[in-house]
ROMAR-22232 format. One line per 10 residues: number of its first residue (from 0); for each residue z, x, y of N, C-alpha, C, O, CB. Coordinates in steps of 0.05 Angstrom, whole numbers, plus 5000, padded with zeros to 4 digits. Each point is the difference from the previous one (the first is absolute). Glycine has a CB too. Layout:
BEGIN
NUM = Z/X/Y/Z/X/Y/Z/X/Y/Z/X/Y/Z/X/Y ~ ... $
end
This chain:
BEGIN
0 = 1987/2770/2040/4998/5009/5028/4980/4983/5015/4983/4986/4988/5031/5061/4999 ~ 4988/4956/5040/4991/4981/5023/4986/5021/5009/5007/5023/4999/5028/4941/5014 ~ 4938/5024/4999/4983/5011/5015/5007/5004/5036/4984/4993/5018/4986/4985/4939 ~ 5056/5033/5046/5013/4997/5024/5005/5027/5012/5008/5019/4985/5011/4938/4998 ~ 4977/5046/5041/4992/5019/5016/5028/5021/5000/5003/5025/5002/4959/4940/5027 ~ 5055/5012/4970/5035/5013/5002/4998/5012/4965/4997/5024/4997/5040/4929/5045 ~ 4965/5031/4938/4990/5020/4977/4995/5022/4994/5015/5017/4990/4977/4958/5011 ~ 4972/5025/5006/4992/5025/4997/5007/5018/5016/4995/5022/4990/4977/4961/4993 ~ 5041/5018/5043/5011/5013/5019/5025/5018/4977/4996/5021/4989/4990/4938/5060 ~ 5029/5029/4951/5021/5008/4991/4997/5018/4969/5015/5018/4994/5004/4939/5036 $
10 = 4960/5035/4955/4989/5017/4979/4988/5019/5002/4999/5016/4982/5001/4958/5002 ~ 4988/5027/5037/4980/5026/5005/5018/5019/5016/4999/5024/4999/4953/4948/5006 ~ 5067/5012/5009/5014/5029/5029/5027/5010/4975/5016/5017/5006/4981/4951/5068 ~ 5002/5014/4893/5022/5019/4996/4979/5020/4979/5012/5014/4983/5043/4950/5022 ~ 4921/5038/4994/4987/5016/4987/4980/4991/4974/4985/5012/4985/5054/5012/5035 ~ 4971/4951/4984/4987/4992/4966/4971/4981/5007/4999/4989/5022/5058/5003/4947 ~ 4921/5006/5014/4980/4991/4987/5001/4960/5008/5014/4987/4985/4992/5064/4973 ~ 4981/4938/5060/5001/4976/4994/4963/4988/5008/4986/5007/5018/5078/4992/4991 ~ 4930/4982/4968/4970/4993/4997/5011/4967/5006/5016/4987/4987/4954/5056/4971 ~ 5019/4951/5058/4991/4961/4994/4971/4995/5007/4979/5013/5004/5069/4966/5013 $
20 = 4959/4996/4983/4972/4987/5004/4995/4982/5029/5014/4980/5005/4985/5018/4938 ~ 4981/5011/5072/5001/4990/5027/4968/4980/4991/4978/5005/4990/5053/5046/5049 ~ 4981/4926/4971/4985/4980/5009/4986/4996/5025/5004/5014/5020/5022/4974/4951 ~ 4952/4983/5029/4986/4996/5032/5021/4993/5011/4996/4999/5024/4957/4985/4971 ~ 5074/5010/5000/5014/4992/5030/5016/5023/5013/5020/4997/5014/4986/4954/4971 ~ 4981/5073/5007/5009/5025/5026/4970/5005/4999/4992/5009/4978/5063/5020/5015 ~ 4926/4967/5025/4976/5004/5003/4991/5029/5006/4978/5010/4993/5024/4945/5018 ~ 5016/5057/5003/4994/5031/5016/5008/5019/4976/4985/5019/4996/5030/4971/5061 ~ 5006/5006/4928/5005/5016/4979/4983/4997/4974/4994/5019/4987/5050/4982/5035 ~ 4949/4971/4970/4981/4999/4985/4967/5015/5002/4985/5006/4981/5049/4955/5018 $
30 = 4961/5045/5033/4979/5009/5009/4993/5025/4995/4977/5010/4995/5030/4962/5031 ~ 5022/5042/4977/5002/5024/5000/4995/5016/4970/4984/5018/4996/5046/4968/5045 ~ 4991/5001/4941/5003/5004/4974/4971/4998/4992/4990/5019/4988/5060/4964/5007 ~ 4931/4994/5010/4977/4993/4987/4979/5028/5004/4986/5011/4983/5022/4930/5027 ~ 4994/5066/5016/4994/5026/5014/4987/5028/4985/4978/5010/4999/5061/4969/5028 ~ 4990/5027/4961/5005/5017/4977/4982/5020/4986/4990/4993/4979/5035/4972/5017 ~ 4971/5051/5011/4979/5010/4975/5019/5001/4969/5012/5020/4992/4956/5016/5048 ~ 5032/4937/4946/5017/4995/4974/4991/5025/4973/5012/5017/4986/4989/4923/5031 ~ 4968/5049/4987/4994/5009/4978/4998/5043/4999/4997/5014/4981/4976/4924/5015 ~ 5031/5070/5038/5008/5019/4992/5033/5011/4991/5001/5024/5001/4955/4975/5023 $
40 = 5066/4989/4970/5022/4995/5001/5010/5007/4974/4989/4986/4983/5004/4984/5054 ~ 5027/5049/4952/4999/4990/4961/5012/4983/4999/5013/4998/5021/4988/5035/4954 ~ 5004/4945/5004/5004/4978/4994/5038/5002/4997/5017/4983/5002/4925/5008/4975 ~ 5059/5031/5019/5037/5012/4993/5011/5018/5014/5000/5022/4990/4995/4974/4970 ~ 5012/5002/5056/5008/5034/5019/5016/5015/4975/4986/5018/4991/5026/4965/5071 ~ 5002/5016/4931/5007/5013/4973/4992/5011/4980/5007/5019/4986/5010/4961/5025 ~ 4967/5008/4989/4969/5006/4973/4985/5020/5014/4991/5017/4984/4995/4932/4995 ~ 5008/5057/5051/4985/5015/5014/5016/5028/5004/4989/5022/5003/4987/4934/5018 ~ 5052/5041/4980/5017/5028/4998/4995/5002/4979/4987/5021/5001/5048/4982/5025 ~ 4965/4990/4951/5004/5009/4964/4982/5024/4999/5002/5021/4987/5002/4928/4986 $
50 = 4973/5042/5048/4970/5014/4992/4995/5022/5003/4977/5009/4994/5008/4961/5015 $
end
């Protein structure tokens, strides 16, 4: 899979799970993501329902 806007569009509005990897050449979304409070985040959303 492609890091493409039409992509993840289409994976997410039919319900499902999609992760990539955003680089410096989307600068505003990279900004954002960097943003994040990560480390409060679990590492698995799945692993965090188990619990």
């Amino acid at each position: 899979m492609h890091t493409q806007t039409d992509t993840a569009s289409l994976i997410t509005g039919s319900g499902g799970d999609y992760a990539f990897t955003v680089k410096g050449n989307m600068p505003i979304l990279h900004a954002k993501l960097k943003a994040l409070p990560w480390k409060n985040m679990p590492a698995n959303r799945f692993a965090a329902l188990r619990s």
